[in-house]
C-alpha positions in Angstrom: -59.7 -53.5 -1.4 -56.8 -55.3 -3.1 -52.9 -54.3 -1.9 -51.6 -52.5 1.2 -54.4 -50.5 3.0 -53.7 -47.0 3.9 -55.3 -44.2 5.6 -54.1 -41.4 4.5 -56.7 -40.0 1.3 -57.3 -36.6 -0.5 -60.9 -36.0 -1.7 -61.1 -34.3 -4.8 -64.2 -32.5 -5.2 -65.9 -31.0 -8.4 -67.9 -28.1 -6.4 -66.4 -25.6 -4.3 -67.8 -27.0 -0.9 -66.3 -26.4 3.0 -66.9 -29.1 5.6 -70.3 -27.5 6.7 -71.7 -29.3 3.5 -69.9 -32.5 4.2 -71.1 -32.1 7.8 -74.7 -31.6 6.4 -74.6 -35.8 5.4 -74.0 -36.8 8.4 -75.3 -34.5 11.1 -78.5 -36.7 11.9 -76.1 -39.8 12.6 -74.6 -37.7 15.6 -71.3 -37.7 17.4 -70.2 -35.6 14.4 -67.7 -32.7 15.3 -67.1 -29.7 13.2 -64.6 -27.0 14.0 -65.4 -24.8 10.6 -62.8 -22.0 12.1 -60.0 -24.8 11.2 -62.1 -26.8 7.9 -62.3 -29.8 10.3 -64.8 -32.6 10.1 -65.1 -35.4 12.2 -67.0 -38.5 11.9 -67.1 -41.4 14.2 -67.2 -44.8 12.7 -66.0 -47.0 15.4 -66.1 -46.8 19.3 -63.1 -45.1 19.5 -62.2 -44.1 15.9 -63.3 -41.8 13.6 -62.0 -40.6 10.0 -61.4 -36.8 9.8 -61.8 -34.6 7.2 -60.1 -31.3 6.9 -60.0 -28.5 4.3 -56.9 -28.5 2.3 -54.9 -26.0 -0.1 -52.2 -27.5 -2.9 -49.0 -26.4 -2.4 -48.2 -23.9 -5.5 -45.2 -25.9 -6.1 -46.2 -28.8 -6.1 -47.2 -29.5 -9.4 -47.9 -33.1 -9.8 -51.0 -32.7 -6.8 -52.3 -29.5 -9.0 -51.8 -31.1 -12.7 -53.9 -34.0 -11.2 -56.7 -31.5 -9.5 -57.1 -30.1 -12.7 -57.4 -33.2 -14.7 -59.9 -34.3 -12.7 -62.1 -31.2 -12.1 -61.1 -30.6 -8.4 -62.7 -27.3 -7.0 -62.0 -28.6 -3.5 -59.9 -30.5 -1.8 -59.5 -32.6 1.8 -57.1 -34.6 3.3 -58.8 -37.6 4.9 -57.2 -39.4 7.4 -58.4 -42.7 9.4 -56.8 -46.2 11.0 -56.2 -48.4 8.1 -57.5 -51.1 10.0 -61.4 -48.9 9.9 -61.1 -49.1 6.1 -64.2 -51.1 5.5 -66.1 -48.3 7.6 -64.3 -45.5 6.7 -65.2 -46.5 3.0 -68.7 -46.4 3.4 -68.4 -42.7 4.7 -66.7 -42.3 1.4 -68.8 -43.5 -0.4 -71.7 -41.4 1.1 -69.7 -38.0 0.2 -69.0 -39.1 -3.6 -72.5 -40.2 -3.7 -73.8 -36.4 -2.9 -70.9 -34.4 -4.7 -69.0 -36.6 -6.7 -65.6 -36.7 -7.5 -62.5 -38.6 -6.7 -61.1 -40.1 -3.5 -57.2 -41.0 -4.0 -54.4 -42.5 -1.5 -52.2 -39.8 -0.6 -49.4 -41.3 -2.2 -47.0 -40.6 -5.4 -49.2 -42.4 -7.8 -52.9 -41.4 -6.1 -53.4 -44.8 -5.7 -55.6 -46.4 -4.4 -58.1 -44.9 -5.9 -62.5 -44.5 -4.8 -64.9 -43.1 -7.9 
């Protein structure tokens, strides 16, 4: 990935899904942790790293994160979190989830860049 790697994502999805689907991907690779109570996914992808998913609301107010949702079909949304340095790993999890729901993975940042279709 070209520029500054982050690890801080939100997952745009164009289904209304919880993390028991997401969990549902990965389940036979084991290790994985759900806590549904709290929306919480977690998915090793290193010894001692993992990248966590969690179930996430837009703020009413803020505007720019909804007008975005809404261009892009968003019915759900996750933050994503992970060690920058596990990108190349945590990529390939990505990748897995857009390849079974679609949508839009987007740095958690003012311009939702970088950006994973």
């Amino acid at each position: 990935m070209a520029g500054k790697v982050i690890g801080d994502w939100i997952y745009f999805c164009p289904e209304e899904i919880t993390v028991r689907e997401l969990y549902h991907i990965f389940e036979e690779q084991g290790n994985v942790e759900i806590w549904e109570e709290a929306g919480v996914l977690e998915i090793p992808i290193g010894e001692k790293s993992s990248i966590d998913v969690e179930s996430a609301q837009i703020h009413p107010k803020d505007e720019i994160t909804l007008q975005f949702a809404a261009e892009h079909g968003a019915k759900s949304v996750f933050i994503v979190t992970f060690v920058p340095e596990d990108y190349e790993k945590a990529e390939q999890i990505m990748k897995q989830i857009l390849a079974k729901f679609g949508g839009l993975f987007c740095g958690d940042t003012e311009d939702f860049m970088p950006q994973l279709r």
